[in-house]
VOPAGU-2260 file (C-alpha; in pm, 1 decimal, decimal comma):
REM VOPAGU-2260
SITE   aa  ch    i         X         Y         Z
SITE  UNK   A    0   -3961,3    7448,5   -5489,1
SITE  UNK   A    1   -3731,9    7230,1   -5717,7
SITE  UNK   A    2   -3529,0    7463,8   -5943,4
SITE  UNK   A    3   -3380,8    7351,1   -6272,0
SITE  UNK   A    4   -3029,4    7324,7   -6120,0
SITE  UNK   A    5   -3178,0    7115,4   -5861,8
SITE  UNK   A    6   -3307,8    6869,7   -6070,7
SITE  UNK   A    7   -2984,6    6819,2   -6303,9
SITE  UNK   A    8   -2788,3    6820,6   -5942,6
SITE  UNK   A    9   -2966,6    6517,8   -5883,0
SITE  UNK   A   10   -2971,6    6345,8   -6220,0
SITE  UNK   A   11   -2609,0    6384,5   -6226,4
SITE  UNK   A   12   -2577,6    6256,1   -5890,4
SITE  UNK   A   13   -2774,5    5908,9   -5905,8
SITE  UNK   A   14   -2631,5    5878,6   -6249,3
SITE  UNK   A   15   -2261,4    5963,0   -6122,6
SITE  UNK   A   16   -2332,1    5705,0   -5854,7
SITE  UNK   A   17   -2448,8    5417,2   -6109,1
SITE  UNK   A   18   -2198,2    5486,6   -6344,8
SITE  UNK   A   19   -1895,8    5472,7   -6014,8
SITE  UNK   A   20   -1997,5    5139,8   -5895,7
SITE  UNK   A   21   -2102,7    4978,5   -6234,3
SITE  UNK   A   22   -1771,6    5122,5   -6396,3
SITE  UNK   A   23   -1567,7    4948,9   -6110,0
SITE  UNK   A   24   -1815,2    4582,6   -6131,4
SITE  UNK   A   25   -1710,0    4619,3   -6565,7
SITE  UNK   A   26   -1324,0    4633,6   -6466,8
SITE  UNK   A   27   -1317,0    4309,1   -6348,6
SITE  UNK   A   28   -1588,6    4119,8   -6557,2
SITE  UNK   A   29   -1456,2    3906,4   -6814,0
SITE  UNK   A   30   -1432,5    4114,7   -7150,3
SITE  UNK   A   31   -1711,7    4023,5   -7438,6
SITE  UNK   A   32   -1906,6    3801,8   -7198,0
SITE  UNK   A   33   -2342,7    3877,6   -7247,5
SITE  UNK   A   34   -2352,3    4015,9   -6902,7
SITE  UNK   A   35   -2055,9    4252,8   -7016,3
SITE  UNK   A   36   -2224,0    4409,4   -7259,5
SITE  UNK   A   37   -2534,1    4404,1   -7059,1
SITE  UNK   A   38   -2377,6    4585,1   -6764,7
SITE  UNK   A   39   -2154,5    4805,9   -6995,0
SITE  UNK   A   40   -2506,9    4961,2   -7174,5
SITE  UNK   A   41   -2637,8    5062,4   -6817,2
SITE  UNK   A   42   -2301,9    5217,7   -6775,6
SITE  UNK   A   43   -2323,4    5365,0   -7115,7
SITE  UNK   A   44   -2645,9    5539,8   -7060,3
SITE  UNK   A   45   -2570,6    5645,9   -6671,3
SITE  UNK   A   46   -2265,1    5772,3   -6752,5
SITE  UNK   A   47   -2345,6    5959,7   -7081,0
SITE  UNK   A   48   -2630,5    6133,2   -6894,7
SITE  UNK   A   49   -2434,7    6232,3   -6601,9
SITE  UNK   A   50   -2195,9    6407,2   -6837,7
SITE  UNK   A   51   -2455,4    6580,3   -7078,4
SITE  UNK   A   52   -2639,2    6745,2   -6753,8
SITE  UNK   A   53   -2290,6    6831,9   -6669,1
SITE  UNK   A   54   -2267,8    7101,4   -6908,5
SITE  UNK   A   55   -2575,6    7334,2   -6839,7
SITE  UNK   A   56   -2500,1    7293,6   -6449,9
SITE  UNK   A   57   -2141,3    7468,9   -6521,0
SITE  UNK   A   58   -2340,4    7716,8   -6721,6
SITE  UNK   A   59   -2578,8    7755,8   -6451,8
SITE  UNK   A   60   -2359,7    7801,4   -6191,2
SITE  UNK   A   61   -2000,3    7827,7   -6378,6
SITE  UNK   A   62   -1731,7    7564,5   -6293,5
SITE  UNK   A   63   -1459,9    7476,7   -6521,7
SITE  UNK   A   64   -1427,7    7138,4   -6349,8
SITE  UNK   A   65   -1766,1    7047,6   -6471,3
SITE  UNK   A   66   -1700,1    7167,5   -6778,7
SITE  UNK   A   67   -1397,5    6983,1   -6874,0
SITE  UNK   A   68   -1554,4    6668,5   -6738,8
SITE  UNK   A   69   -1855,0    6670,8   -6922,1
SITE  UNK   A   70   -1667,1    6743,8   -7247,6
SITE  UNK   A   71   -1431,9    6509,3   -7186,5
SITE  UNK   A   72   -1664,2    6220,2   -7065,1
SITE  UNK   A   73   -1900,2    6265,8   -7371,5
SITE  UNK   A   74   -1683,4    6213,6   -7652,1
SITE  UNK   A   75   -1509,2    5961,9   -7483,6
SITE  UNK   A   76   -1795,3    5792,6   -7448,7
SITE  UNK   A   77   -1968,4    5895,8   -7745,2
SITE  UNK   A   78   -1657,5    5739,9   -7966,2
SITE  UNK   A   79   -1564,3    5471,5   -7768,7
SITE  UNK   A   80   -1932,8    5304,1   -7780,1
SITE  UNK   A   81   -1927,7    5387,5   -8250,4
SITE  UNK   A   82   -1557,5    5210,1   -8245,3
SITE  UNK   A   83   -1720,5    4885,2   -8219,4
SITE  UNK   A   84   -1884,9    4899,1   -8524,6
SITE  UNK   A   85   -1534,3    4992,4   -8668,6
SITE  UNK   A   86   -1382,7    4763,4   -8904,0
SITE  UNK   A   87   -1253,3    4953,6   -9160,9
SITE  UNK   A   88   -1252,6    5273,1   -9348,7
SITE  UNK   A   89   -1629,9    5240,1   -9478,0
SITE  UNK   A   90   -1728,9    5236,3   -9166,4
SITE  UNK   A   91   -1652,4    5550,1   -9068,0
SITE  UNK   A   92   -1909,0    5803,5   -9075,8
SITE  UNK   A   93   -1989,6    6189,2   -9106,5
SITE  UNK   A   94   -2034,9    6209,7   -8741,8
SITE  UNK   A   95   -1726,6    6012,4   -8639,9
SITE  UNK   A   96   -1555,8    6296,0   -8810,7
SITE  UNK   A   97   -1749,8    6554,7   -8641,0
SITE  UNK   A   98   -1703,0    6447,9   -8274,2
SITE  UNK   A   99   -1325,7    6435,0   -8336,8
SITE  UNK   A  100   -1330,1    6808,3   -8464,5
SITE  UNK   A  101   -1560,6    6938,1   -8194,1
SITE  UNK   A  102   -1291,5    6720,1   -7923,9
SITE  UNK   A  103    -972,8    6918,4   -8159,5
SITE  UNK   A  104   -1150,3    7259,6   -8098,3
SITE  UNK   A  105   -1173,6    7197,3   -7673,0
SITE  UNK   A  106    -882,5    6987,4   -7678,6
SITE  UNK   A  107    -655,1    7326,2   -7827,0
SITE  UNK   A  108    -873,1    7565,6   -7581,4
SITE  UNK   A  109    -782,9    7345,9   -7283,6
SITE  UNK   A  110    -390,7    7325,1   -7360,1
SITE  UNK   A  111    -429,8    7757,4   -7399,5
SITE  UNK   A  112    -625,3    7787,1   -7040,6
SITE  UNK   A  113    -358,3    7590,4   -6933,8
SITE  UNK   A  114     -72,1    7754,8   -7047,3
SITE  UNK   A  115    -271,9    8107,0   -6971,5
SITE  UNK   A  116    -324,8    7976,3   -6581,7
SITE  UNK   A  117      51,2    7836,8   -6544,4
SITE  UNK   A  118     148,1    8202,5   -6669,4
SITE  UNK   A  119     -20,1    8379,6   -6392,2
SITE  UNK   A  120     124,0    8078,2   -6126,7
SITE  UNK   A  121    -231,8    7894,8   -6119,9
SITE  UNK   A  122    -137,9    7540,7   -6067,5
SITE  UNK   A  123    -506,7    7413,2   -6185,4
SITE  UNK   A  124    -334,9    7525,2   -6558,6
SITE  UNK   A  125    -182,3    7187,6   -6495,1
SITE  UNK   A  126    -501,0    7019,9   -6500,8
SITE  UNK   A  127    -597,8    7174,0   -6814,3
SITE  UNK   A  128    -272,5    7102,0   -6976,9
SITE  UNK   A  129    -295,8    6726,7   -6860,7
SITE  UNK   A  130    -627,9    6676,4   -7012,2
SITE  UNK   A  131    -619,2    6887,8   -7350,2
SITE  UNK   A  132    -278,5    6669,8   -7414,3
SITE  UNK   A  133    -506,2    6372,2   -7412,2
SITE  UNK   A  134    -792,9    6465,0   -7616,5
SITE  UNK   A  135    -581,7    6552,9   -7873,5
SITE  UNK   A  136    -393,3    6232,0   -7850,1
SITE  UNK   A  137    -733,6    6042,7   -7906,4
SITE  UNK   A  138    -849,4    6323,8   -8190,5
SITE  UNK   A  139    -470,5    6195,5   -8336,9
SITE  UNK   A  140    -578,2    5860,0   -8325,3
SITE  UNK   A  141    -894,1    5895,0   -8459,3
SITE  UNK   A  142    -740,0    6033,8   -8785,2
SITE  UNK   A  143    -522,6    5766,4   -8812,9
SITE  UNK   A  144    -724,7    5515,8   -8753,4
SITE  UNK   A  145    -986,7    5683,0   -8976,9
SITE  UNK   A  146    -785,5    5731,3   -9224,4
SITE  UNK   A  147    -720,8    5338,9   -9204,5
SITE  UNK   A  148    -309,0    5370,4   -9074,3
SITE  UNK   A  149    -318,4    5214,8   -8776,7
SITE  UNK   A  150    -104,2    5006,5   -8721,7
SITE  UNK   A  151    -343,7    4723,1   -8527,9
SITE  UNK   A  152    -588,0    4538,1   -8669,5
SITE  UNK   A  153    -908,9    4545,8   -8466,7
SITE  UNK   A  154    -845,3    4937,5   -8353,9
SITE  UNK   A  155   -1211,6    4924,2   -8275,2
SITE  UNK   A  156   -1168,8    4692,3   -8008,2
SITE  UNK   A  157    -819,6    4816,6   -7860,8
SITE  UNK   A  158    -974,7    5184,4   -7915,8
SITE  UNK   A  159   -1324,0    5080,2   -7739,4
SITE  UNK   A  160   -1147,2    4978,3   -7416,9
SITE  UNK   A  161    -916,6    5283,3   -7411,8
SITE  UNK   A  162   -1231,3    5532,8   -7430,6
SITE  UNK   A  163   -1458,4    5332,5   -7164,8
SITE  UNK   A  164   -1164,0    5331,1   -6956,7
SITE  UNK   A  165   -1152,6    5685,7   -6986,9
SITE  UNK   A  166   -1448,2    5790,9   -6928,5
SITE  UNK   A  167   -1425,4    5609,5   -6588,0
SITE  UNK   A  168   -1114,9    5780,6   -6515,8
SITE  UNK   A  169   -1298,3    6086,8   -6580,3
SITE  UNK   A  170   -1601,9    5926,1   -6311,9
SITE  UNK   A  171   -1378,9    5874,5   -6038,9
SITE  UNK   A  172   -1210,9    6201,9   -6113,0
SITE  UNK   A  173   -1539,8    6386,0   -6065,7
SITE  UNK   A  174   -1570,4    6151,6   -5747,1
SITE  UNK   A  175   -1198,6    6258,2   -5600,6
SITE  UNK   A  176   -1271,7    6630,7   -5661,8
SITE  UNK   A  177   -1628,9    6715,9   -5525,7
SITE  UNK   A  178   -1513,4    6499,8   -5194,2
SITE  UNK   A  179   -1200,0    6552,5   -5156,2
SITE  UNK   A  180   -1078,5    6759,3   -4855,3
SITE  UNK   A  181    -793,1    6647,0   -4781,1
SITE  UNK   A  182    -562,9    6603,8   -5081,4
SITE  UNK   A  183    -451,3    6890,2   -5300,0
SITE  UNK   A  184    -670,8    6956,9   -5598,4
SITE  UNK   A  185    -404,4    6888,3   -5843,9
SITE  UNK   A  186    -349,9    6567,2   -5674,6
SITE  UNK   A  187    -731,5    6458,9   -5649,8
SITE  UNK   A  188    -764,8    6528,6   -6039,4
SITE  UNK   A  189    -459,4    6333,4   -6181,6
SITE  UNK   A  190    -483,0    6044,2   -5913,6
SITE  UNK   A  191    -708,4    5848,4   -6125,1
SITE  UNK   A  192    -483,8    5904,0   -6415,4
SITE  UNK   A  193    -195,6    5722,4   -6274,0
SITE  UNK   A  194    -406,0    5432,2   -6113,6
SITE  UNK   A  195    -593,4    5331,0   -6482,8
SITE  UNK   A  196    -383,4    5442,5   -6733,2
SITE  UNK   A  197    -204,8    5127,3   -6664,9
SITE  UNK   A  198    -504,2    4932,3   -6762,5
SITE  UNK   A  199    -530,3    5057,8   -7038,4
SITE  UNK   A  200    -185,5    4969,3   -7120,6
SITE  UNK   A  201    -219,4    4638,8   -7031,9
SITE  UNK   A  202    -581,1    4537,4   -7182,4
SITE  UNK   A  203    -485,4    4752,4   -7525,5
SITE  UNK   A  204    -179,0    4475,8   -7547,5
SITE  UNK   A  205    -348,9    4174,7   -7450,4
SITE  UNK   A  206    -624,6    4213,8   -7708,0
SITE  UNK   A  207    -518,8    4425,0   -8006,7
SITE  UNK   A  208    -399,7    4228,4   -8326,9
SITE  UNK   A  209    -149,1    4373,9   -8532,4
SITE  UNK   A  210    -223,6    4397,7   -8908,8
């Protein structure tokens, strides 16, 4: 008999799966190109389901690893995909605002787990530290950008490549840490980090225009 957790397990597999190889076939197409944006939907929908199913499996059968991933993935996702429609002020919306404040409330309860496990000499606080740091970077730059003070011109370009990036980080993280048996956990979940982050570094440069 197929039990609910069954069937997400598996939805969140083949979609983990599409999302991992797509996400890596996106990194090296040519940016704004039709089969781009073609590829980058699939990856949009595969990814954002994986993620979503993500959260009643680590309710189901708790795990704070799914947890933080499926938070994490979804608004990076979520925001990243609305930040192309971003041109200016007007064009910011109630929900806009609303993801950011739902990604300040998790972003706050990840930096106090992980400052509550580094207390009691649980080095997976570091994990939790690592990524509440960055969603409240992003919920930063949403207000600023928002609140039209950025600094670069087409934000919702730079910004749209910083979140899909992400949330592939966040992929391959999930990837690392439910096969990983070799490599400490701390190393299997910030690996990804310090491969991409670069990329992002690089691509926000090469395309953003300063105002």
């Amino acid at each position: 008999m197929v039990t609910c957790f069954k069937l997400l397990l598996l939805t969140h597999v083949i979609g983990g799966s599409v999302s991992l190889l797509l996400g890596l076939f996106i990194l090296v197409l040519k940016k704004g190109t039709k089969k781009h944006k073609l590829i980058g939907s699939i990856y949009f929908y595969a990814m954002l389901v994986t993620a979503i199913v993500a959260l009643p499996m680590s309710y189901l059968h708790p795990n704070y690893f799914l947890f933080i991933i499926g938070i994490f993935t979804s608004y990076m996702l979520l925001t990243g995909k609305r930040y192309l429609t971003k041109k200016s002020e007007t064009d910011i919306k109630t929900t806009d605002w609303l993801f950011s404040a739902i990604m300040l409330v998790f972003g706050f309860g990840f930096v106090f787990f992980g400052l509550y496990n580094i207390f009691y000499s649980n080095l997976f606080g570091v994990v939790f530290l690592v990524f509440g740091g960055i969603s409240l970077f992003f919920v930063y730059q949403d207000f600023i950008n928002y609140k039209g003070k950025s600094s670069v011109k087409n934000y919702g370009l730079t910004t749209h490549i910083q979140r899909m990036v992400g949330s592939y980080i966040a992929s391959v993280t999930a990837f690392l840490v439910v096969n990983n048996t070799m490599l400490p956990a701390v190393f299997a979940w910030l690996f990804p980090l310090v491969c991409f982050v670069p990329l992002i570094v690089i691509w926000s440069k090469k395309y953003k225009v300063k105002v």
